[in-house]
N, C-alpha and C positions, 0 to 999 in steps of 0.2 A: 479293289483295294482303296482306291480317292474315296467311295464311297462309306467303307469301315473305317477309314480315316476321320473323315468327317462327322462321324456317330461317334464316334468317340471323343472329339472332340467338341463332344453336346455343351450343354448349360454346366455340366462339372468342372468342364475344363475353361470357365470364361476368365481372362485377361485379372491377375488378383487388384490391380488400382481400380479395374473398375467394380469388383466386387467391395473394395472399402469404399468408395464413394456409395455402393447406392446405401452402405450399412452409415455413411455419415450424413446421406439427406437428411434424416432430420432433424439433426444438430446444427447442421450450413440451414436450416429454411429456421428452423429457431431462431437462430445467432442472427440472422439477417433480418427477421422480422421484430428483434424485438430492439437489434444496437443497430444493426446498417440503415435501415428507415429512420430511426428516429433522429441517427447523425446528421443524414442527408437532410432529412425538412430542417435540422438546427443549421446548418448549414445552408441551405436553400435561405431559411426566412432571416439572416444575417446580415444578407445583401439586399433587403428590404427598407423600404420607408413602411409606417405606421398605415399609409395609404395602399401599399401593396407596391409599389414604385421600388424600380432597379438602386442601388445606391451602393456607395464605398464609403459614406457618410459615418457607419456605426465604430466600421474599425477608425478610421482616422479621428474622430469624437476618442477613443478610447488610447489609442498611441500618442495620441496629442496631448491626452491631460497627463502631466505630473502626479496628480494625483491617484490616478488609475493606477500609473506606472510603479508609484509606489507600493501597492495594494497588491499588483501581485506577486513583486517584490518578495513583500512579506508573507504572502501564500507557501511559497516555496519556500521560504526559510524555515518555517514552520511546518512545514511538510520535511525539512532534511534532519529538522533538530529533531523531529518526533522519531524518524528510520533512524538516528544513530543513539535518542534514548534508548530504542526497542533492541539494539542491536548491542549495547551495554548491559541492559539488564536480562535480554533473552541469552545471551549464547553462554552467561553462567549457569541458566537454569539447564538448557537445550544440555549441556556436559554435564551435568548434574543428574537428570532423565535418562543421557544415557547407560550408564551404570546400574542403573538400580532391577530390581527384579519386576517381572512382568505387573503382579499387582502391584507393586509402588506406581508405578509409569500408568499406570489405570487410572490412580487415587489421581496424582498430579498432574494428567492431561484432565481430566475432568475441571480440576482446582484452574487449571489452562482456560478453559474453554469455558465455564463457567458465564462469565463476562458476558461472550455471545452470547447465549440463553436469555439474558434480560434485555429489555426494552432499550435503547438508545436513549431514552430521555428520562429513564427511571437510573439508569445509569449518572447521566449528567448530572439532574438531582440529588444525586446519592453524593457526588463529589462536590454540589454546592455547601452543603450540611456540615462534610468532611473540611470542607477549606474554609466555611466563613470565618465571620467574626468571633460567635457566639460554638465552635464547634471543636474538636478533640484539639487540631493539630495549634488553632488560637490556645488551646486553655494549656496545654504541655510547655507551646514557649512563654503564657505567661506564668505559669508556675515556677518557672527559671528567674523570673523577676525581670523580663522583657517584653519588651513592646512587641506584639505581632503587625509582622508587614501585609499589605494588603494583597491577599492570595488571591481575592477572584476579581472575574475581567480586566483581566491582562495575559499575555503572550502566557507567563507559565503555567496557569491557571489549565490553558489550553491544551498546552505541552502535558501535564501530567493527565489530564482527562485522556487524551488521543493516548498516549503512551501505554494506559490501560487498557483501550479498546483494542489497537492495533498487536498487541504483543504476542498475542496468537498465530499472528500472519506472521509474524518472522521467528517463532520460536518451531512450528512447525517443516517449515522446510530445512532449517539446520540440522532438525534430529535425523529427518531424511538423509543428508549428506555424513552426519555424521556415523549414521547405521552401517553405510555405506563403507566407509574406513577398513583398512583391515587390521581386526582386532590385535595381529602377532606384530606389526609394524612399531610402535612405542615400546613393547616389552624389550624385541631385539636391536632398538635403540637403545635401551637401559642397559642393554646386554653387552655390550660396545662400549658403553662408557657415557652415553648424550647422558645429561642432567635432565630434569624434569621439564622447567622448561625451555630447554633446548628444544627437547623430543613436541610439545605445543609449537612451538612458534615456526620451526622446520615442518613439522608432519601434520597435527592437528588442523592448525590453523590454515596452510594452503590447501590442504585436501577438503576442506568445510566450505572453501570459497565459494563453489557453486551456490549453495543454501545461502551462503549471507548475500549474494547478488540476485536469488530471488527472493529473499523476504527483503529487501532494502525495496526493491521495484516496486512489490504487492504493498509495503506499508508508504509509500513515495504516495504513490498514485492512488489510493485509497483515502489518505490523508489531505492529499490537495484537492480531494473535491468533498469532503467531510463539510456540512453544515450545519445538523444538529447538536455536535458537542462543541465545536466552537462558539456556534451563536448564545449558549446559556451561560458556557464556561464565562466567555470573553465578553460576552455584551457587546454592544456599540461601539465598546474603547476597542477592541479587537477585528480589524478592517480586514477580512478573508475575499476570496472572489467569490464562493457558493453564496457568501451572503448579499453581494451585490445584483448576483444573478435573483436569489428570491425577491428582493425588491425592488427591484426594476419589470420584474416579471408580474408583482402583486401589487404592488404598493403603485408606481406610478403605469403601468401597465404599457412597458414598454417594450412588446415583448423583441422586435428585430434586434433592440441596443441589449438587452437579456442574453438573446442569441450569440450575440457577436462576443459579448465577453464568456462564454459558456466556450464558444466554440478555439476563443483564444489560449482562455485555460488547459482544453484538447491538445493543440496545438503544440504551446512552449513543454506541457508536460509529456508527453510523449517523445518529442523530439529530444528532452533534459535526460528519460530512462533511455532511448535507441542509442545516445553519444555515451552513456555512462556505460550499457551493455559493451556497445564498442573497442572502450577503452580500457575496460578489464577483461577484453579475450583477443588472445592470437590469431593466429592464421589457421591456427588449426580449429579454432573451436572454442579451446580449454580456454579457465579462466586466468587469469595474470593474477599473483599474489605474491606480493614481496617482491 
């Protein structure tokens, strides 16, 4: 009987973690080969000199200047103002999508997603044209008989470029959360007496919480390490970290002091979404809203 036991209990019956494991090897030898190596040598050659030498020189070079401090500073500010553009102007579209019939939601996730489909720096381009001097958005406030302010390279310049890019990364996970809903819960608050938006700010709005705390993260951290729409948008007046990291890495060819601020920006951004995830969910899980 040990013996039918044990036949039976062949390759069919193997332990199911480790049947998902060997179905995720390729994804864990992916994911490791192509972000965990390349973390570690940025990481590794951080704590180098130019010589190959041991050193703590690059971070303290970098904590020490004001002016670095400042820089990334302003990274993240512009990484938060771009998550809470995306999160004003997506989650009336995201409630807008939801209602509508399968083809409309076709037409408009396309009209979505669009954006990705083009090139990041035909993209950028596009919104030089849009924002200069000589282009629509100049010639409309001067037709008003005003002076147009100066739109490009500077913070908003950036702010609406990124806002365009990113707005995909947070309009989609809200429709997720909002599909999610259940459809009779708002009626049978109308039904009861809630007002309109009572029935949003009670029901819609904390139930969608999940989706706004993953597209806040994906456009956060997408954002702060974004260096081709900044760098066109914003020019040189526009001081981000990707851009210090490309020239320090090209231009004076520095690559350990490159490293270390590559890997600082890792670092504070990561550690910014883990406290933020944190502090919008309970013990249990869920997330806090209201």
């Amino acid at each position: 009987m040990a013996a039918v036991g044990r036949l039976a209990r062949g390759p069919l019956s193997r332990p199911r973690w480790r049947t998902g494991l060997l179905l995720a090897l390729p994804a864990i030898a992916i994911f490791a080969l192509l972000f965990v190596a390349p973390l570690f040598t940025l990481v590794a050659n951080s704590f180098r000199t130019q010589a190959g030498a041991f050193t703590f020189d690059n971070y303290v070079r970098f904590l020490g200047d004001p002016f670095y401090r400042d820089v990334l500073w302003n990274t993240l500010k512009v990484a938060a103002l771009t998550t809470v553009g995306c999160l004003l102007v997506g989650y009336p579209f995201a409630l807008y999508m939801r209602g509508r019939s399968p083809r409309t939601r076709n037409w408009l996730s396309l009209l979505l997603l669009s954006p990705l489909l083009i090139s990041m720096v035909i993209r950028a381009y596009g919104w030089l044209v849009v924002l200069g001097p000589n282009g629509p958005v100049a010639g409309v406030i001067k037709w008003f008989g005003l002076t147009p302010p100066q739109l490009l390279y500077n913070d908003t310049a950036v702010l609406i470029g990124m806002v365009h890019v990113m707005l995909a990364y947070m309009v989609l996970p809200l429709m997720g959360s909002l599909d999610r809903i259940d459809p009779t819960l708002v009626p049978a608050a109308k039904g009861l007496g809630a007002p309109g938006w009572t029935c949003f700010w009670r029901i819609t709005l904390p139930l969608s919480a999940p989706g706004m705390l993953a597209g806040a993260m994906i456009v956060f951290s997408l954002t702060a390490s974004s260096f081709v729409t900044p760098a066109i948008l914003g020019g040189p007046k526009v001081k981000l970290m990707p851009y210090f990291v490309y020239t320090q890495a090209t231009t004076t060819l520095d690559w350990p002091y490159a490293a270390a601020i590559g890997f600082v920006l890792v670092v504070v951004t990561t550690g910014l979404l883990l406290g933020y995830s944190r502090l919008l969910r309970r013990g249990n899980g869920d997330v806090v809203f209201g």
